[in-house]
C-alpha positions as CSV (number, residue, x, y, z in Angstrom):
1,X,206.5,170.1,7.9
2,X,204.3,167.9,9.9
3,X,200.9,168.1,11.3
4,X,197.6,166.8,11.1
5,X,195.3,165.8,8.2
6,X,192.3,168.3,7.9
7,X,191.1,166.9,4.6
8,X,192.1,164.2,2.0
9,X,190.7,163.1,-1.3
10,X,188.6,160.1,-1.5
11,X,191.4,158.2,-3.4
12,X,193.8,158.9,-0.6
13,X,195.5,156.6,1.6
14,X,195.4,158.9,4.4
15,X,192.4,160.3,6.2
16,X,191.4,163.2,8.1
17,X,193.4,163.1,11.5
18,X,196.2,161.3,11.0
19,X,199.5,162.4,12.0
20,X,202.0,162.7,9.0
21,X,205.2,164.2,7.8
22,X,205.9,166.5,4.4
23,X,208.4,167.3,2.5
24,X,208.4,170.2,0.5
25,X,207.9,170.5,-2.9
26,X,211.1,171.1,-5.2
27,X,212.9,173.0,-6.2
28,X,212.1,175.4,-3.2
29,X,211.3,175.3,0.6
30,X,208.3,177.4,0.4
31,X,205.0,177.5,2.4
32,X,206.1,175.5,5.3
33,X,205.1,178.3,8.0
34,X,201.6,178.6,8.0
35,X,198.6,177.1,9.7
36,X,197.3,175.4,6.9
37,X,198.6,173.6,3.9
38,X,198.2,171.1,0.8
39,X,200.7,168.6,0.3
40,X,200.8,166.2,-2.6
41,X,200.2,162.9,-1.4
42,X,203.9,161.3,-3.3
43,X,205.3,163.9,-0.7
44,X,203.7,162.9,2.5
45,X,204.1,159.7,5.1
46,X,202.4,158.7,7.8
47,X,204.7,160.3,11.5
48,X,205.5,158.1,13.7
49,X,203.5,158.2,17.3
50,X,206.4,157.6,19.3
51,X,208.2,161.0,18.1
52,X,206.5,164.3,18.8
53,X,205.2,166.3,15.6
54,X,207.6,169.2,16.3
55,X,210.6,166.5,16.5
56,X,209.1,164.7,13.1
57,X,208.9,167.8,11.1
58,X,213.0,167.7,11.2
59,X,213.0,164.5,9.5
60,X,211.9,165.6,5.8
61,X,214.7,167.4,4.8
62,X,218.1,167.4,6.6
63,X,217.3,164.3,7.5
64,X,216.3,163.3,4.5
65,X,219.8,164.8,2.7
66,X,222.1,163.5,6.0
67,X,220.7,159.6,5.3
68,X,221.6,160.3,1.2
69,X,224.8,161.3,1.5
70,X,225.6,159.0,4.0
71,X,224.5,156.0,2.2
72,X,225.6,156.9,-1.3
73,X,228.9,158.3,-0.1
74,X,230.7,156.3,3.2
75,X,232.0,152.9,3.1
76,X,232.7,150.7,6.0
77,X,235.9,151.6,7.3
78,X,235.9,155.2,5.4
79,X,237.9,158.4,7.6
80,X,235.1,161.0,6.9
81,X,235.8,165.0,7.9
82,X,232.4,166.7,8.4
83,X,232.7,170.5,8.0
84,X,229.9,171.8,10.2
85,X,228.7,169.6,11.8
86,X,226.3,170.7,14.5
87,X,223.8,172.1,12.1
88,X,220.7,170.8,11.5
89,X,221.6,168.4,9.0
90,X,225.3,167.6,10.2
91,X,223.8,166.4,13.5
92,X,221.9,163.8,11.9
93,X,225.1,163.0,9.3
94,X,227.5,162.5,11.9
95,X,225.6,160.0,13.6
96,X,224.5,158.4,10.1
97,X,228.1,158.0,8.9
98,X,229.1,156.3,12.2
99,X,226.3,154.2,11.6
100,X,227.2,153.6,8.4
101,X,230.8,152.0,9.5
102,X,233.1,154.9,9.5
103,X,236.2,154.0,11.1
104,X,237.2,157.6,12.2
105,X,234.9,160.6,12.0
106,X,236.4,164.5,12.6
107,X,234.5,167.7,12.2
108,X,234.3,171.4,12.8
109,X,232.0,172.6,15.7
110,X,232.2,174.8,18.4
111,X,229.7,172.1,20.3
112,X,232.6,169.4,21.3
113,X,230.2,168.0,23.5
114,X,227.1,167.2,21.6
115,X,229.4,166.2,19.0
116,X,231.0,163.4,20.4
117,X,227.6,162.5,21.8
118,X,226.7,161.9,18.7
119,X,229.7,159.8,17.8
120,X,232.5,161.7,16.2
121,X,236.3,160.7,17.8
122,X,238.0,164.4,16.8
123,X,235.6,167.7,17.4
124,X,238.2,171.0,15.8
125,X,236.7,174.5,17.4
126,X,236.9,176.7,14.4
127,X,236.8,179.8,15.8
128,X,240.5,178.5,17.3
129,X,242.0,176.4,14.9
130,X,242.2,175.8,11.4
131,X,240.9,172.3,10.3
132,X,243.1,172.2,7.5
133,X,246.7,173.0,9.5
134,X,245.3,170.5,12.6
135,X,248.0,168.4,13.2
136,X,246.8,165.8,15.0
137,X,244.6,165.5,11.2
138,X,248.1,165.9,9.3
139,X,249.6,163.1,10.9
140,X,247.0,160.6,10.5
141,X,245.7,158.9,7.4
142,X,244.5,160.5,4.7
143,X,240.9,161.4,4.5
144,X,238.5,158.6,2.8
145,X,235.7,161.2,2.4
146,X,235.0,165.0,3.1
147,X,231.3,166.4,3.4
148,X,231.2,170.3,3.3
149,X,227.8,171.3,5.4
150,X,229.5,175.3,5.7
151,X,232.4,176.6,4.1
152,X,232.0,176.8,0.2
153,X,234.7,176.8,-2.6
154,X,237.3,177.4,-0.2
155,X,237.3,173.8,1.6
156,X,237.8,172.3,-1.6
157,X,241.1,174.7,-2.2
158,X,242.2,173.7,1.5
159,X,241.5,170.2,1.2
160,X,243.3,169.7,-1.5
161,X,246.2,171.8,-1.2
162,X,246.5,170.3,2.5
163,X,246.4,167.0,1.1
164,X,244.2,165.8,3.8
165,X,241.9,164.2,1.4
166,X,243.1,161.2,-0.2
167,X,244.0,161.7,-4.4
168,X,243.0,158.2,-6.0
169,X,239.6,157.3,-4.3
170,X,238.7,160.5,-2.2
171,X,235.7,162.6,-2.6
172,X,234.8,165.9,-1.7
173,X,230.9,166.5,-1.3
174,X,229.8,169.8,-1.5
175,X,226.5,170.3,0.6
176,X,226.7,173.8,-0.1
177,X,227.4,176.3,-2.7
178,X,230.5,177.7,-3.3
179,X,229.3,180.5,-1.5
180,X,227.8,179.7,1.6
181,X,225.6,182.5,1.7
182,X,225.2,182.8,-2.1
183,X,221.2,184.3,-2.8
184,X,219.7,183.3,-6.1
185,X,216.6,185.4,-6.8
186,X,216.4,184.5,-10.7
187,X,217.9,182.1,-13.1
188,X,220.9,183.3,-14.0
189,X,221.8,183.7,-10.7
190,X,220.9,180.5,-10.0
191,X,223.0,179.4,-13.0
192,X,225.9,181.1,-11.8
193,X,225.8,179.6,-8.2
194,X,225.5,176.0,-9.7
195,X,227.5,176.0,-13.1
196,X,231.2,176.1,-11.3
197,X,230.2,173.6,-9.3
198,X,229.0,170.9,-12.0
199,X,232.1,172.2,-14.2
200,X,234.3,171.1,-11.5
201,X,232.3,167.9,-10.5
202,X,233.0,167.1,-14.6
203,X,236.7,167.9,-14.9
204,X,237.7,165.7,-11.5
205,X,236.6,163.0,-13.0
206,X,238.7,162.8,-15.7
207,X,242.0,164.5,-13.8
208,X,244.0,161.5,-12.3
209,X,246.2,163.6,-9.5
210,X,242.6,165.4,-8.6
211,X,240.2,164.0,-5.7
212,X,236.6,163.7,-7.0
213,X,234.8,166.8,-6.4
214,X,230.8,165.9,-5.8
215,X,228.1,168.4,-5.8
216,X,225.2,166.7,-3.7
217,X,221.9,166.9,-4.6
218,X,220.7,166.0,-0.7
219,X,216.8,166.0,-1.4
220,X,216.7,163.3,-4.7
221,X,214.8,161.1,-2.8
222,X,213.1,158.0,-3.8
223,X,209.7,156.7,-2.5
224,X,210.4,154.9,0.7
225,X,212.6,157.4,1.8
226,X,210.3,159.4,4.5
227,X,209.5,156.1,6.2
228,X,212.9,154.5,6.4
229,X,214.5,158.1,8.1
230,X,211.3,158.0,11.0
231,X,212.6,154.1,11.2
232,X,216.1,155.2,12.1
233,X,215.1,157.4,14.8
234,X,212.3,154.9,15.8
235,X,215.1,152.0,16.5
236,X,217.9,154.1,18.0
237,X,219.9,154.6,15.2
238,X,219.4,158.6,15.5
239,X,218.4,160.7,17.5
240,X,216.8,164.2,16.7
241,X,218.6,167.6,18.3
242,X,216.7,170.6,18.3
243,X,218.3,174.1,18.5
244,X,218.3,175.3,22.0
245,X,216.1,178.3,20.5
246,X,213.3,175.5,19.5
247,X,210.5,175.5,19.2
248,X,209.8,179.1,18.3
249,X,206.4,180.2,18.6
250,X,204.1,181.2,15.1
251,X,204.6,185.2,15.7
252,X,206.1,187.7,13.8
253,X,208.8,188.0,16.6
254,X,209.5,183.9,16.8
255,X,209.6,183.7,13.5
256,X,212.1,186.5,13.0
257,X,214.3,185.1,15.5
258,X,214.4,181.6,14.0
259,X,215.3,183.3,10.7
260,X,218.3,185.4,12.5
261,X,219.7,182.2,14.2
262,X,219.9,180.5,10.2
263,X,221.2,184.0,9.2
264,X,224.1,184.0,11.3
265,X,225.0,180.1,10.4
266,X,225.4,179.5,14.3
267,X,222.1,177.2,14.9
268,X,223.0,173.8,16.8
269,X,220.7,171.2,15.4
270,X,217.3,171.9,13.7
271,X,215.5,175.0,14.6
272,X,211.8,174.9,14.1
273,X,208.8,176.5,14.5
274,X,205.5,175.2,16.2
275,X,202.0,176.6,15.3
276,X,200.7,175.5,18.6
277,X,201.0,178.2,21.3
């Protein structure tokens, strides 16, 4: 979320009125839409004044998971595949991983466009192709790196079996669950969304003819890590896209709709809500 400070505690190093970002606190997104609401201070940072609040309030969690991922999985000169990548946090990874030093990035998308906009060289439409029979990817070298924003258990399957993605030395992230639209409503749902996933994490490691399989925990952040994603927008190094749907307005029918456009996995960049009419 971001907004403005109403009320801080003496001790605080912020003060009524200033313009700051949240994140929200783990393990769940929860109280973000409302008019009104109490942060812990380890979770807050001062917004920047050169980005609009609505724009800022994108930056504390995709962001946030894009810039880890990025920096804790691409080296310079790494062939990354990005599957989904005109979400709200593959927008921001794209342009992170290019950043970063890729050498060649590819990804799924229906938005070719804004995609290479944002700096990948190959943009594969989904809805007509395959990723894993493109031929114009089988040809070419192996895959350093594949990030998983949208698909579930069955990119790991394909990337393997497709041999895309390089044995010794590649890495599959998972950014998702196996099931992409997996609900967890108690813990042992939760642990049976999760469990496969850091099973298989374990086993790749020790399996020589296997890529490493990574489950990503995007929103371990460290302190720093608010301020340094605002910097990166702040000096060019990425820009902020906004579903077209965005901003929604704070009604029962905006908010509804924003949740439908998530739903339907077919939102292209961040969609957000404002509490300003």
């Amino acid at each position: 979320v971001s907004g403005v400070v109403v009320e801080a505690d003496a001790t605080s190093r912020f003060k009524a009125d200033d313009l700051v970002v949240a994140m929200f606190e783990l393990p769940r997104p929860l109280n973000g839409l409302a008019e009104f609401i109490a942060v812990k201070e380890s979770l807050v940072e001062l917004a920047s004044t050169n980005i609009p609040l609505v724009e800022s309030s994108t930056l504390t969690s995709s962001a946030l998971s894009a810039m880890t991922a990025a920096n804790k999985y691409c080296c310079e000169g790494d062939r990354v595949l990005v599957l989904g990548g005109s979400g709200g946090v593959g927008c921001f990874l794209v342009q992170l991983l290019k950043a970063r030093g890729a050498s060649f990035i590819a990804t799924t998308s229906t938005q070719r466009e804004l995609m290479l906009s944002l700096g990948a060289d190959v943009v594969i439409n989904y809805q007509n192709e395959n990723w894993f029979e493109n031929s114009d990817l089988l040809k070419g070298r192996q895959f350093d790196l594949i990030i998983d924003l949208a698909v579930g258990y069955d990119a790991w399957k394909k990337a393997r079996h497709s041999k895309l993605l390089k044995i010794s030395g590649g890495k599959f992230v998972a950014m998702t669950s196996d099931n992409a639209l997996a609900e967890a409503h108690n813990w042992w749902q939760l642990t049976t969304v999760f469990v496969p996933m850091q099973w298989r994490e374990l086993w790749t490691r020790f399996w020589p003819s296997c890529p490493a399989y990574i489950w990503h925990n995007g929103l371990d952040v460290k302190p720093g890590d608010l301020a340094n994603v605002t910097k990166l927008v702040e000096d060019g190094t990425m820009k902020i896209v906004l579903d077209p749907v965005s901003p929604l307005t704070f009604t029962e029918k905006g908010v509804k709709h924003g949740f439908k456009v998530m739903q339907k996995r077919c939102a292209h960049g961040k969609v957000v809500v404002s509490m300003q009419s």
